[in-house]
N, C-alpha and C positions, 0 to 999 in steps of 0.2 A: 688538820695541821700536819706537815712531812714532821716525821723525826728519824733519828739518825742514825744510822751503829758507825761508833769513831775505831774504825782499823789504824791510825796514825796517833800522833803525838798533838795535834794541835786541831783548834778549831777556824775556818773561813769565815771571815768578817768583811761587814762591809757598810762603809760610811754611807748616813742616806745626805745627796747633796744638793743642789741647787739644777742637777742634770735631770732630776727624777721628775719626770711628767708621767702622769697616768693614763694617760692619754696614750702611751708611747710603748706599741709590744716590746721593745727594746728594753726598756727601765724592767717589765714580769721579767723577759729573758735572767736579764744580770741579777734580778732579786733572786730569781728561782737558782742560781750558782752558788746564794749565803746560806750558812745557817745561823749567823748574828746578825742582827740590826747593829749597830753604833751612831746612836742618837747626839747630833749636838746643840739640839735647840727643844726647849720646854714646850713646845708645839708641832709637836712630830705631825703630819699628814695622816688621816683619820685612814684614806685607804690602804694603807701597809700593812705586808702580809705578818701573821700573828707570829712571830719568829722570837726566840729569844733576845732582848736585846740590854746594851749596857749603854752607859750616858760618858761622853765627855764633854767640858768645859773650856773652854778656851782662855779661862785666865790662869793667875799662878797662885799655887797655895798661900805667896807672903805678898799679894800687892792689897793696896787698900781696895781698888773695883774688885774681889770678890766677894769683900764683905758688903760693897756700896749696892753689889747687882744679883744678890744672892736668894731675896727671898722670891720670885717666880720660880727658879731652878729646885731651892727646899720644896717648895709644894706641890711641884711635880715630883721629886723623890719620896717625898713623903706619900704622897697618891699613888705612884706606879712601880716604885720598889726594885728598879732596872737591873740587874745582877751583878753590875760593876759600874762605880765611880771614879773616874778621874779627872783629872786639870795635871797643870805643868807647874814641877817642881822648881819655884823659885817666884820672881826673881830676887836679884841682891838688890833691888831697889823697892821702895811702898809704890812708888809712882814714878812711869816712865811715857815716852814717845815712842812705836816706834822700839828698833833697838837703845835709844839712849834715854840713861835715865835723868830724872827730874826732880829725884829728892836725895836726900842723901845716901852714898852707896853702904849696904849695913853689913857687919860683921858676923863673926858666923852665929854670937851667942843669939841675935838682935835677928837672923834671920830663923832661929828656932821658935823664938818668942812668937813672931809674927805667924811662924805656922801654928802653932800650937791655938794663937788665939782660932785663926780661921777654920784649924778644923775641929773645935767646940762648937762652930756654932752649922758647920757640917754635919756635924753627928748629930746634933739638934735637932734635924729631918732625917736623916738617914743611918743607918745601920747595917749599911751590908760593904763588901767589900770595897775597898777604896783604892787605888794607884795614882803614883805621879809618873810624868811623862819628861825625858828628858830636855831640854832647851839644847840649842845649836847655838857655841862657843864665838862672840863675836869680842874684838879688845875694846869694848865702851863703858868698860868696868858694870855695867849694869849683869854681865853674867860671871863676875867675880865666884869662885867659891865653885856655884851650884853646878859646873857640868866638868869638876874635878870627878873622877870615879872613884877615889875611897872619900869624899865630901857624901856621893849620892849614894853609896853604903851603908854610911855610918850612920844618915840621915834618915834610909827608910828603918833601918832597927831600928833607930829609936824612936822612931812614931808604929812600927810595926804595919808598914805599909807596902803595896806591892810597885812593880817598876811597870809601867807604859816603854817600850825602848821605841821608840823614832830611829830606826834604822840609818836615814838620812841626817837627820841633827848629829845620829855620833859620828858621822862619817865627815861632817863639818867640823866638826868640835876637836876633831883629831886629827884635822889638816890646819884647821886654823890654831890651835895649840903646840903644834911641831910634831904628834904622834903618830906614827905608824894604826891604819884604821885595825887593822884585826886585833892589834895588841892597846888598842883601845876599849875595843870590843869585849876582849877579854878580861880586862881589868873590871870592868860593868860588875855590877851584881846579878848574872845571870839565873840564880837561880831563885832569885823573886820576878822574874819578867812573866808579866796575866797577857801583856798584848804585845805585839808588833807592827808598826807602822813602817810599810815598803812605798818607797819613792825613788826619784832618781836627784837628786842633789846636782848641783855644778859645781866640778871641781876643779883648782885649775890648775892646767897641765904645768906648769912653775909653780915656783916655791916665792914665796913673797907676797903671792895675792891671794884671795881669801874666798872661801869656799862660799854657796850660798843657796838656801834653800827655795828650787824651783817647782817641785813637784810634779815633775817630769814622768813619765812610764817606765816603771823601770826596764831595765834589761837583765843581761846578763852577771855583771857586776855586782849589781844588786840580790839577784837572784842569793849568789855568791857571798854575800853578807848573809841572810837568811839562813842558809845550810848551817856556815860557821854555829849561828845563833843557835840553830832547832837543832845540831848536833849537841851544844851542849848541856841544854833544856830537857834533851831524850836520858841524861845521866843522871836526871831528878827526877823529881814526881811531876815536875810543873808540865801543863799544858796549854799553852799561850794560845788566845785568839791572835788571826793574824789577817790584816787590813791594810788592803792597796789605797792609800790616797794622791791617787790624781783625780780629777776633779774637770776634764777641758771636752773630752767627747765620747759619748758613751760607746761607738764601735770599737775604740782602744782599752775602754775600760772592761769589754766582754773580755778580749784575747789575756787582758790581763787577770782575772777571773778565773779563766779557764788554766792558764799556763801555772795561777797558784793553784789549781785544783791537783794540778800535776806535782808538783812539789811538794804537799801535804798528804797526797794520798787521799782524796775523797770519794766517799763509798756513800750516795745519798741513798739510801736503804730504810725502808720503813723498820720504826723498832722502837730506840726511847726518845722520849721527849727533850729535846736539849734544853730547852727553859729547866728542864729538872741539871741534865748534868752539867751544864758550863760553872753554877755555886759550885755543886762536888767538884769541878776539875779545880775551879777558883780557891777552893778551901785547903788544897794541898797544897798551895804557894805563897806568897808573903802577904797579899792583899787578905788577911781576915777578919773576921765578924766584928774580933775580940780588939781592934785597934786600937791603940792608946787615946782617949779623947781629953788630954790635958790634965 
């Protein structure tokens, strides 16, 4: 197994997605640019190299489908112990479509409740770090509340949870809100952020119409949001993994690989085992062991 001496602030992550054929020297290329996996299905591909890796989910901590769809995902945490758990904080809705919701929209006590139940029965299976991941700000009241930034503050104290930031959802969330994105950015609670998610969002050049999440390569702009982020991350202990998702052709997804290698400073140097240090890095930031389980 490669391991690693981290000369930077942060760790290179990398979603395993629907582009990965093994078949394909292209997929070892880009694998061999990570030093995390980020798993998001209970069935990971048996040929993936042995690398540290964490698990995300794709529902939200308060809808009813995590609790409807939860026990394959517990028995894989339970069995394989991945070094960070998350899903997306929210929604204000049990059950929705689609951006809009389908039951009633809940208020903030009513959206504690709901988390608190689903991550009893999270912790149920697992024990080890935990994060939510921001949602991208749309007016269907279904994101009521959850992508205010002193709501997503107040909210991982009190569960003592760490932050996923979606670089691209805040960047939506703060054009479709009216905010200026950096001083969006900065309201965040940066100094619980375990991960980063880099994408290119569409924004639109007027004001009136509404941003929306493409998943585009990013550029430079984006790059541009990242700095802001790992400048202010560098002023704490935290050391965020950090994960390109696009998802459309793996020669874009090399250069983008490479250019975040460039940004982070990667030094792939034989030394320590990262499955050892991403917990240590993880345990210096908001996502801990010790998380409130209701």
């Amino acid at each position: 197994m490669t391991s690693l001496v981290f000369k930077r602030d942060s760790f290179a992550g990398l979603p395993v997605s629907h582009l990965f054929d093994r078949s394909n020297p292209l997929v070892h290329e880009i694998l061999s640019l990570a030093e995390v996996l980020e798993l998001k299905n209970p069935n990971p591909p048996a040929w993936l190299p042995p690398l540290a890796r964490v698990f995300h989910w794709g529902y939200g901590i308060c809808e009813d489908d995590f609790q409807e769809n939860f026990l394959p995902v517990g028995n894989f945490l339970q069995e394989t112990s991945p070094s960070l758990f998350s899903c997306d904080l929210g929604p204000a809705a049990r059950k929705h479509e689609g951006i809009l919701p389908i039951s009633p929209i809940m208020g903030q006590k009513a959206i504690y409740e709901r988390a608190k139940i689903n991550l009893r029965l999270l912790r149920s299976k697992y024990d080890g770090p935990v994060a939510l991941e921001n949602y991208n700000f749309y007016p269907t009241g279904l994101y009521n509340r959850i992508c205010d930034p002193d709501f997503i503050a107040d909210f991982l104290s009190h569960f003592n949870l760490g932050l996923v930031l979606d670089l691209a959802h805040a960047a939506i969330s703060a054009v479709n809100m009216g905010f200026d994105i950096f001083r969006y950015l900065e309201k965040l609670p940066l100094d619980k952020v375990v991960e980063i998610h880099v994408s290119k969002p569409y924004l639109p050049p007027e004001a009136g119409r509404l941003g929306v999440d493409t998943h585009e390569a990013p550029e430079e702009r984006e790059w541009s949001w990242l700095s802001f982020v790992l400048d202010h991350t560098r002023l704490t202990e935290a050391k965020p993994l950090v994960l390109i998702e696009y998802y459309k052709d793996l020669k874009t997804l090399k250069k983008c690989m490479l250019r975040m290698q460039e940004k982070l400073n990667v030094d792939l140097s034989p030394s320590q085992n990262p499955i050892e240090l991403l917990p240590k890095a993880l345990s210096l930031q908001g996502a801990l062991v010790n998380a409130k389980r209701g």
